[in-house]
Each structure stands twice: as C-alpha cells, then as structure tokens.
TIPA-330566 format. One line per 4 residues: number of its first residue (from 1); their letters; for each residue x, y, z of C-alpha. Coordinates in nm, 2 decimals, padded with zeros to 4 digits. Layout:
N
NUM = A = X,Y,Z ~ ...
END
This chain:
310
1 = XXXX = 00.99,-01.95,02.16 ~ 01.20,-02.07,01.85 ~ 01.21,-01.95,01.50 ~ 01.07,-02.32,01.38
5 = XXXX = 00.78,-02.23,01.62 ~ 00.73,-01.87,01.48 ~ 00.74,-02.00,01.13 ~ 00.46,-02.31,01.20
9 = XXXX = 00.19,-02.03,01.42 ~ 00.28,-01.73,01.11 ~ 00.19,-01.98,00.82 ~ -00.12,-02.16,00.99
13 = XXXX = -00.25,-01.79,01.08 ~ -00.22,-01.70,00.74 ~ -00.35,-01.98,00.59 ~ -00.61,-02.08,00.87
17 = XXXX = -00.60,-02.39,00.91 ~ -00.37,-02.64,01.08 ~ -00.44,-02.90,00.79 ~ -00.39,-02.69,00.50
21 = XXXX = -00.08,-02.56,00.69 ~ 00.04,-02.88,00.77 ~ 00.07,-03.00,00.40 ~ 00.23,-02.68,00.31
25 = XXXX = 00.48,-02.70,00.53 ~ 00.52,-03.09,00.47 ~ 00.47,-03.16,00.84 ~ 00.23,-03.40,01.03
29 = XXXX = -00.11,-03.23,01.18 ~ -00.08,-03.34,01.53 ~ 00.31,-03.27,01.50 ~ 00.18,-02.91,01.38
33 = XXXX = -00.06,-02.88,01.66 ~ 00.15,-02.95,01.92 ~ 00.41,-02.70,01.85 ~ 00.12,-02.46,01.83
37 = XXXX = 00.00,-02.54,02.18 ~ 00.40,-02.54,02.30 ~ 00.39,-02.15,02.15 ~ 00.07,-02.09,02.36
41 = XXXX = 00.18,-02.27,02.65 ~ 00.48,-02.08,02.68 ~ 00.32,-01.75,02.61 ~ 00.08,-01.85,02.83
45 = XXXX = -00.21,-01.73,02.62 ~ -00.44,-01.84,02.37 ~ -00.30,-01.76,02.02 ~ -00.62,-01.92,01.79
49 = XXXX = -00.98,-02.00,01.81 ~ -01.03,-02.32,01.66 ~ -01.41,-02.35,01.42 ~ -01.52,-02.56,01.20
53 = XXXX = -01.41,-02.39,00.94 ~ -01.03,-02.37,01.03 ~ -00.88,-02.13,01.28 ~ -00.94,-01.74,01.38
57 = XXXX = -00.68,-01.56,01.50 ~ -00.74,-01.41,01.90 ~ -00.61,-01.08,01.95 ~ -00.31,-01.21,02.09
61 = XXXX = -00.22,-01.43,01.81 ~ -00.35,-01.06,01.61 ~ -00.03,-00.95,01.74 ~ 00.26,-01.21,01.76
65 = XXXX = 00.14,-01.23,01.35 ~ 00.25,-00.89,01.35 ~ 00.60,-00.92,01.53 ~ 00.64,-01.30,01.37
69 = XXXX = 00.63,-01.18,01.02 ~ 00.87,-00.89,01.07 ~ 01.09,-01.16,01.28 ~ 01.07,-01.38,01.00
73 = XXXX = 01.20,-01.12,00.75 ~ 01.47,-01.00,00.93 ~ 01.61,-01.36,00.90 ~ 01.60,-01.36,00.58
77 = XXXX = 01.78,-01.02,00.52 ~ 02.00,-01.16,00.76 ~ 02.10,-01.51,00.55 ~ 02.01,-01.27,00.18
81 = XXXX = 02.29,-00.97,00.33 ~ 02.55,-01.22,00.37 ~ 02.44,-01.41,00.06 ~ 02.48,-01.05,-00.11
85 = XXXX = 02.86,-01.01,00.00 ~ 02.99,-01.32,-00.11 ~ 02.84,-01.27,-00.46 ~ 02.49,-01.46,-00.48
89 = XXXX = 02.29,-01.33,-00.74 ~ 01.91,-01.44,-00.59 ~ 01.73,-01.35,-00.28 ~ 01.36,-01.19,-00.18
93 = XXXX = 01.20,-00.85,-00.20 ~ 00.90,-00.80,-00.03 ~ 00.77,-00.36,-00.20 ~ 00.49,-00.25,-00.06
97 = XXXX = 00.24,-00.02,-00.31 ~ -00.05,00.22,-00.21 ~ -00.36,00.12,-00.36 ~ -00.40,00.43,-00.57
101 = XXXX = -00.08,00.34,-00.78 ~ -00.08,-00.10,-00.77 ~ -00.29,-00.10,-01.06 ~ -00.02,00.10,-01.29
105 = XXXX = 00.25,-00.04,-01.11 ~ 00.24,-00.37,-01.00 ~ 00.30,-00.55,-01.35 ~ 00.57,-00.28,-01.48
109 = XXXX = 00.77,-00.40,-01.18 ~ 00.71,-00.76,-01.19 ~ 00.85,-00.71,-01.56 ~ 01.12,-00.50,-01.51
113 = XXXX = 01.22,-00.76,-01.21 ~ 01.19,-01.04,-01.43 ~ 01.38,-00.92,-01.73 ~ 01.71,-00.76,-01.50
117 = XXXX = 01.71,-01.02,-01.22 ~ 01.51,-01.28,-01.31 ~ 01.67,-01.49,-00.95 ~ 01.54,-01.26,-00.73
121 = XXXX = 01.19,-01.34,-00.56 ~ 00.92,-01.06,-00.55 ~ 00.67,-00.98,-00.35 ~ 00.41,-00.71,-00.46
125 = XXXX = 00.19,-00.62,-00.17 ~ -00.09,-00.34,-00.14 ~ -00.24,-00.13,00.14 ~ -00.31,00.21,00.27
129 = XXXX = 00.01,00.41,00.34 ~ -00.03,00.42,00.71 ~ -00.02,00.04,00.73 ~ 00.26,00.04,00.47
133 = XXXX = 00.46,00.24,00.73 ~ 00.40,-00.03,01.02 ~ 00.49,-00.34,00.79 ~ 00.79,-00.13,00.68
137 = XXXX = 00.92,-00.03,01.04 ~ 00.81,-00.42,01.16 ~ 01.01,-00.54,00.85 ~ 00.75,-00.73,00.70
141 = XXXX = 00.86,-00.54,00.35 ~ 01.18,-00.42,00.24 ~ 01.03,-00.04,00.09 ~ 00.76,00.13,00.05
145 = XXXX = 00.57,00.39,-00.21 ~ 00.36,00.64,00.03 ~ 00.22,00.99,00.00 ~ 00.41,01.20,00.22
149 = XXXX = 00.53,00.99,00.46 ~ 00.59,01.18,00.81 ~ 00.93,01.19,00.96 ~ 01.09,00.90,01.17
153 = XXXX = 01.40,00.84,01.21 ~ 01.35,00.50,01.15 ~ 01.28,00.57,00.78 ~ 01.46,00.74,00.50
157 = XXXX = 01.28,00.86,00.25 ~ 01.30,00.98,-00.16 ~ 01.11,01.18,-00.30 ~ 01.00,01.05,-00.63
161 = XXXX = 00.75,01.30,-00.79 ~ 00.45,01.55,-00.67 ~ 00.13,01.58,-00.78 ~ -00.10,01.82,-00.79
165 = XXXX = -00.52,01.70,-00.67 ~ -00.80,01.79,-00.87 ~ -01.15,01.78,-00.82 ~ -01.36,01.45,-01.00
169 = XXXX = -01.67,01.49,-01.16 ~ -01.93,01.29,-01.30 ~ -02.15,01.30,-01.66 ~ -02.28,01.61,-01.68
173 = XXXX = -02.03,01.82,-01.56 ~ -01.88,02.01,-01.86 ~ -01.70,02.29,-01.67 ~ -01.35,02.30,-01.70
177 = XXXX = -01.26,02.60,-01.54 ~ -01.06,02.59,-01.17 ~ -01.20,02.49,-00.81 ~ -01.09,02.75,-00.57
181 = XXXX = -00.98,02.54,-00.24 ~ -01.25,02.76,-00.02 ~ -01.53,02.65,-00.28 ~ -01.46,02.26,-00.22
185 = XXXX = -01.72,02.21,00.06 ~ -02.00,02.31,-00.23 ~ -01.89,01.93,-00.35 ~ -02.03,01.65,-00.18
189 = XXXX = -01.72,01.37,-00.14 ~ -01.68,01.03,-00.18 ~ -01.34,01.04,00.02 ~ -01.14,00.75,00.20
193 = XXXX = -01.19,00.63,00.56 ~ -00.92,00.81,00.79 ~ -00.64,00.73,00.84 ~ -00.53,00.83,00.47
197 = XXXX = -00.29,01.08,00.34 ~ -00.49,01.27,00.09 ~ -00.80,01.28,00.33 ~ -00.58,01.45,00.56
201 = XXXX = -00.44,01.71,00.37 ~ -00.79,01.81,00.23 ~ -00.93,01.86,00.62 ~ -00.59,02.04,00.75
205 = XXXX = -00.61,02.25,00.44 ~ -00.95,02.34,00.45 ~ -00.92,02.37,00.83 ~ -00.69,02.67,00.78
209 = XXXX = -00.97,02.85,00.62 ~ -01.23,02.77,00.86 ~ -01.40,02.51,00.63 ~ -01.47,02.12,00.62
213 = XXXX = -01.53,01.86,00.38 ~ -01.90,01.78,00.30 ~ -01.85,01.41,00.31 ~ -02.12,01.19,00.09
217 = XXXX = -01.94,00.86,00.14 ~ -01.63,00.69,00.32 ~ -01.52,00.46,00.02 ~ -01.10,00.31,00.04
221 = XXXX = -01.08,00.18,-00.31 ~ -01.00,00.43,-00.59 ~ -01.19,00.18,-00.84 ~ -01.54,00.21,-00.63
225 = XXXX = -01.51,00.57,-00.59 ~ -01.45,00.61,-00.97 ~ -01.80,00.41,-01.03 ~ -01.99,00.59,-00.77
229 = XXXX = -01.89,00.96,-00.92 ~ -01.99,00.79,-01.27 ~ -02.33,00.72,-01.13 ~ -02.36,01.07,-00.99
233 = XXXX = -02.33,00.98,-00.59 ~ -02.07,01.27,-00.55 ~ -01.71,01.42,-00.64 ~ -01.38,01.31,-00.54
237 = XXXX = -01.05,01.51,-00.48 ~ -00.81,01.26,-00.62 ~ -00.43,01.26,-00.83 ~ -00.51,01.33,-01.19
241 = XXXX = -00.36,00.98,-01.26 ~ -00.66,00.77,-01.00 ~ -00.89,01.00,-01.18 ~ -00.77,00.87,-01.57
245 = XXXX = -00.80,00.52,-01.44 ~ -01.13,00.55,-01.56 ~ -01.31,00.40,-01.82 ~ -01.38,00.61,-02.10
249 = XXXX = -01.75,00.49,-02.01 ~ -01.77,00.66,-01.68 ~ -01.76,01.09,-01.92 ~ -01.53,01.19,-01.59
253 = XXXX = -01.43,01.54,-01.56 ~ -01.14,01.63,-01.37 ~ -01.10,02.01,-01.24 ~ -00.75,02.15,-01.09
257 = XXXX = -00.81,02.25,-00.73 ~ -00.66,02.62,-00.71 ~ -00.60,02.91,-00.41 ~ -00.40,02.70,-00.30
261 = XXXX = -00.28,02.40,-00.48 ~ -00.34,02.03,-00.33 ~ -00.07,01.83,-00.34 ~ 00.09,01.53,-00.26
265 = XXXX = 00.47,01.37,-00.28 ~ 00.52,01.01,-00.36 ~ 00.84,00.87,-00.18 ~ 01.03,00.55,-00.16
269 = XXXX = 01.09,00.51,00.18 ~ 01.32,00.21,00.34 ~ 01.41,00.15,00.67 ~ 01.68,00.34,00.86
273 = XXXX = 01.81,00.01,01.03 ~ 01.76,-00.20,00.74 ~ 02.10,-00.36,00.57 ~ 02.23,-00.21,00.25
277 = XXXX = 02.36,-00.45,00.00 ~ 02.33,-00.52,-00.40 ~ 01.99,-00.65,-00.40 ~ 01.85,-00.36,-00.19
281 = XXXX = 02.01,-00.11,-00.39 ~ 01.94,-00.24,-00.68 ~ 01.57,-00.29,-00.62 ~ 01.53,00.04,-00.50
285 = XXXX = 01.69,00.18,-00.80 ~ 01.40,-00.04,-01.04 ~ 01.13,00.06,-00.79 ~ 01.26,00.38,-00.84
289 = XXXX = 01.30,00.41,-01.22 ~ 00.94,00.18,-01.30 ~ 00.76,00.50,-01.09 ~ 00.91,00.76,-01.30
293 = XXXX = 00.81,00.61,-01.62 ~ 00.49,00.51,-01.56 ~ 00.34,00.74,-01.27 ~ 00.17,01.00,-01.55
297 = XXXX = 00.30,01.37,-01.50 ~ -00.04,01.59,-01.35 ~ -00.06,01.77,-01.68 ~ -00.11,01.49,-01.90
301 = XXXX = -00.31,01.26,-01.68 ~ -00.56,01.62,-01.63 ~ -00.59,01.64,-02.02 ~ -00.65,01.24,-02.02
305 = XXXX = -00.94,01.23,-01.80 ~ -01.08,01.56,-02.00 ~ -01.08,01.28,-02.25 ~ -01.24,01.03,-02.11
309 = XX = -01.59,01.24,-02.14 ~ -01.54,01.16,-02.51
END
C-alpha cells in the first residue's frame, strides 16, 4: 500500500463514485479503478460494492476510511510542522465541534480565522463527542470541543467553561421555581441516543439515588428536540445555552436542576502525540478565545430562554 493508493480509495469512498472521483482528482477512470483493485488485491479483500448508483463502502473499506483519513492527516502535519519552522505562514486545521455548540460557533471561528490568518485552511466539522474523540486520537482533526472528555493519555485537555443543566419546558409551563434532581423522573425526556455525555451524567446521577430517566424519545439533534418540547412531546435536560437556541415561537421554559447540580465542562482537547508548532498553538489559542466569547454564561442564557416565552 502507498500513500497515492490511500489518497485515490479515501476520496472515491467519500465521494462514491469512481467517476466523480476521478475528475476530482484529475485522473483517468480505468487508471483510478485499477489502483483501487491493486489496494484490494493486496489487502486481499473487497474494499467497495459497486451499484448503479456509485459505490458503497464494505465493512472493510468501513475501516481502512477510518485509518486512511487519519494516515492522510498525519502527512500533512508532517509537511505543515516543518513548513511551520522554517517560517510559512499557511497550512490546514481540521476542529472538530459538538453539535450542541456548531451552530454558535462555527461562523465566529471561520471569522476570527479569516480576519487573523486569512492563509490558513479550515475545516469545521461536527459530531457527537464520543466520535470526536476517535477522529481526534485517529488524527483525522487537529482538536476538539467535548463535554467532559474522559482521561487518556493520549489526549490533553483544557477546560474552557462549566455549565450548569436545566430542565426544558414547553408552552404552558409557567413555573420557574427549581427541579430537585430526585424529581426529574416525573418528566418525560426527549434525551439523545447513548453514547452521549449529558445522557450519561443524567443516568449515573440519578443512578446514585436509585432513580432512572423516564425516556419519551431518543432524538441526537438539539434543533429537533427544541421543536418536539414546543409541541408538547416532553422535556429535555439540556445547557441553558441549546435551550436559548430557540425561537422565541417555541414560549420555552427553562428550570435549574437542583439537589444536586447537573453539570458539564467543555474542554479543548488535542492529542498528546500531536506536533506543536505556530499554527497549532495559535489555532488553539482562537478556538480557545471564540468559545469564551460566545458560549453564553448559564445565568444569562437561563434568563434568555425565560424570555423566549414572551
């Protein structure tokens, strides 16, 4: 296996198609396809399915996309490092982003990027903390924003800011008076899919009290679950900042959970084995400042969605 070889099977999984691939990447189909069938060959297993349509991935292919993207990046940190030390002022930056916070964060960064190094290539991408860990350790992205990231010593970590859960309400609900932790079962949730930080800390919490969650619905996206409690399908336990995401619209009413707190710590986390060099250090110090500014303290985003019930 060569890195030309790695570079033609990641793009034409991503893409999923040899053709579309092939102009990409400026090379001739049957060229394409046969350094594809040298990867299998070699491997000695089949990598993709081909369809109509294009190609599908086999769980083989599944996972040399995995290991080829991280490959991949750690070339380029490799070429970008040594860029770095002789002076160059460009290079990539791949940040991965937790759902709950692209929304707020994604253009502020972008901005910020553009205006103080506008050479630099960014790459913005979005997913559920636990993956954000594996494409992080793989090297796929160069940091990460997750919720209480567990220990490894293959990541450090920096904790940016803690905040403190409430307890999402639809129209209706006028009360604004504390949840006590041992009450939360009383609210039917519309709560993420495990694996998922904040789903975890609500069943080990409640777990220490003898309790469980009354789940309503398994929903990932903060968005859905926002228009669901607005239409009266349940509650949610979310940051008081997912919960002001709301349109006014929705009358939301947020709740702080009490006896104990819930809360979560938002870290930028990079990988222990990763280079350090300018454009790391400098991109982790704007990732950095952009979540300070804009992430809203728990107070103020508690009195905001009060608000948003007009």
């Amino acid at each position: 296996m060569d890195l030309k070889q790695l570079e033609y099977f990641v793009r034409v999984a991503e893409i999923g198609s040899i053709t579309r691939a092939a102009v990409l990447l400026h090379v001739a189909q049957p060229a394409l396809s046969r350094q594809i069938a040298q990867l299998e060959s070699e491997l000695k297993v089949q990598l993709l399915t081909r369809n109509g349509r294009g190609v599908v991935l086999t769980n083989e292919g599944k996972r040399l996309l995995d290991h080829g993207r991280g490959i991949l990046r750690q070339v380029e940190l490799a070429a970008e490092d040594v860029s770095a030390r002789q002076g160059a002022s460009g290079g990539r930056i791949a940040i991965g982003i937790p759902a709950s916070v692209a929304s707020s964060l994604t253009v502020p960064l972008i901005e910020t990027f553009r205006g103080e190094w506008p050479n630099v290539e960014v790459s913005v991408l979005q997913g559920r903390s636990s993956a954000l860990l594996e494409w992080l350790v793989s090297g796929r992205i160069d940091m990460a924003l997750l919720y209480d990231p567990p220990y490894s010593p293959l990541v450090t970590s920096t904790a940016l800011l803690t905040e403190k859960l409430v307890l999402i309400e639809g129209p209706g609900k006028q009360s604004r008076q504390p949840v006590e932790l041992a009450s939360l079962p009383d609210y039917p949730l519309i709560i993420p899919n495990r694996p998922n930080t904040m789903r975890l800390l609500i069943e080990t919490q409640l777990a220490r009290l003898g309790l469980k969650p009354t789940i309503a619905f398994e929903v990932d996206n903060v968005p859905n679950i926002l228009e669901l409690i607005a239409k009266g399908y349940g509650s949610a336990v979310l940051s008081p900042r997912a919960g002001a995401s709301a349109p006014a619209s929705f009358g939301l009413n947020a709740r702080q959970i009490v006896k104990p707190d819930l809360a979560i710590c938002l870290s930028l986390c990079t990988s222990s084995r990763a280079p350090r060099n300018p454009l790391r250090e400098r991109s982790m110090a704007i990732v950095e400042g952009v979540s300070r500014r804009i992430i809203t303290p728990a107070g103020k985003a508690v009195r905001r969605v009060a608000r948003l019930k007009g």
